[in-house]
C-alpha positions in Angstrom: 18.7 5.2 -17.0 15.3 4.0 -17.0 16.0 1.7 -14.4 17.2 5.0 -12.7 13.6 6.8 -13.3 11.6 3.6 -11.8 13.5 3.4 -8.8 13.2 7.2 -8.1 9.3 7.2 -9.1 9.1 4.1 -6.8 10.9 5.5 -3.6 8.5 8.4 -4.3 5.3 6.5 -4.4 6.0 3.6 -2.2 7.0 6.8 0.3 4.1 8.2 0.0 1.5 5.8 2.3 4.4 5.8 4.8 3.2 8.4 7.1 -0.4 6.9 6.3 0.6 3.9 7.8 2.9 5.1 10.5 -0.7 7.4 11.5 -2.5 4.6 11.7 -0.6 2.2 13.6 -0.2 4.8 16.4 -3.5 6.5 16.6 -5.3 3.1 15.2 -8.0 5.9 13.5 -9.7 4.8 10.6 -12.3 6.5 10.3 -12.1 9.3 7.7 -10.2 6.4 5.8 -12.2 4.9 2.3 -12.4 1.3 3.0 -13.0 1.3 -0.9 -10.0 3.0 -1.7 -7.7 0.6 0.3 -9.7 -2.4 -1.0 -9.0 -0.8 -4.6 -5.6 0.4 -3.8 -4.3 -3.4 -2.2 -5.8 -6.0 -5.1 -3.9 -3.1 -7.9 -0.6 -3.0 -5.9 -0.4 -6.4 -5.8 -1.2 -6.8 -8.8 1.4 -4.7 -10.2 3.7 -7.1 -7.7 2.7 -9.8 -9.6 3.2 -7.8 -13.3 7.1 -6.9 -12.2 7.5 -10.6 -10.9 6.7 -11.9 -14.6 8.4 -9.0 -16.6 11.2 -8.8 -13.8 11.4 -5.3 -13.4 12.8 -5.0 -10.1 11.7 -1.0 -9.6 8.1 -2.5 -10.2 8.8 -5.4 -7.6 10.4 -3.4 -4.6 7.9 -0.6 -5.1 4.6 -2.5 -5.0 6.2 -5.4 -2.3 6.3 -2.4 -0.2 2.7 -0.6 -0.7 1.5 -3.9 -0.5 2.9 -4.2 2.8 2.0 -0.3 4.1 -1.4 -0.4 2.3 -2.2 -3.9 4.0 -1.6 -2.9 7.0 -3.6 0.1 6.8 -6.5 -2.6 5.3 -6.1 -4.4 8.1 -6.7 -1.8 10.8 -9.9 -0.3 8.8 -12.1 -3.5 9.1 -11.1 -4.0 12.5 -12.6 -1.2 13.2 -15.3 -1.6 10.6 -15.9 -5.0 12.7 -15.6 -3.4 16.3 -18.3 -1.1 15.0 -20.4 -3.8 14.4 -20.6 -5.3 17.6 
């Protein structure tokens, strides 16, 4: 059962920067996006990776392997164009 709850709450949250993500990698906007919020948002995801590794809670892996991938990517995008601002 509780294995039950985490992998619903992580579908739902891991879910959640999907459109984010899918937004960004097709319009490659960043602008209105907090480069401190994905900074924040990447180091505590994986983070929380590393937390379900040691305590192997798989709900807590799969959901943050995810983010960290969606919320990376999304990184990754905002300071090139934080870079390509620059120049």
């Amino acid at each position: 059962m509780i294995n039950t709850i985490g992998i619903i709450a992580a579908v739902l949250t891991t879910s959640a920067f999907l459109p984010q993500a899918i937004r960004t990698i097709k319009t490659r906007e960043t602008e209105s996006l907090s480069l401190t919020m994905y900074l924040l948002m990447s180091v505590g995801n994986l983070l929380w990776l590393i937390y379900g590794i040691l305590s192997d809670s798989i709900p807590v892996i799969l959901a943050n392997a995810i983010t960290v991938c969606f919320v990376v990517i999304i990184l990754i995008f905002k300071i090139i164009d934080i870079v390509n601002e620059k120049k």
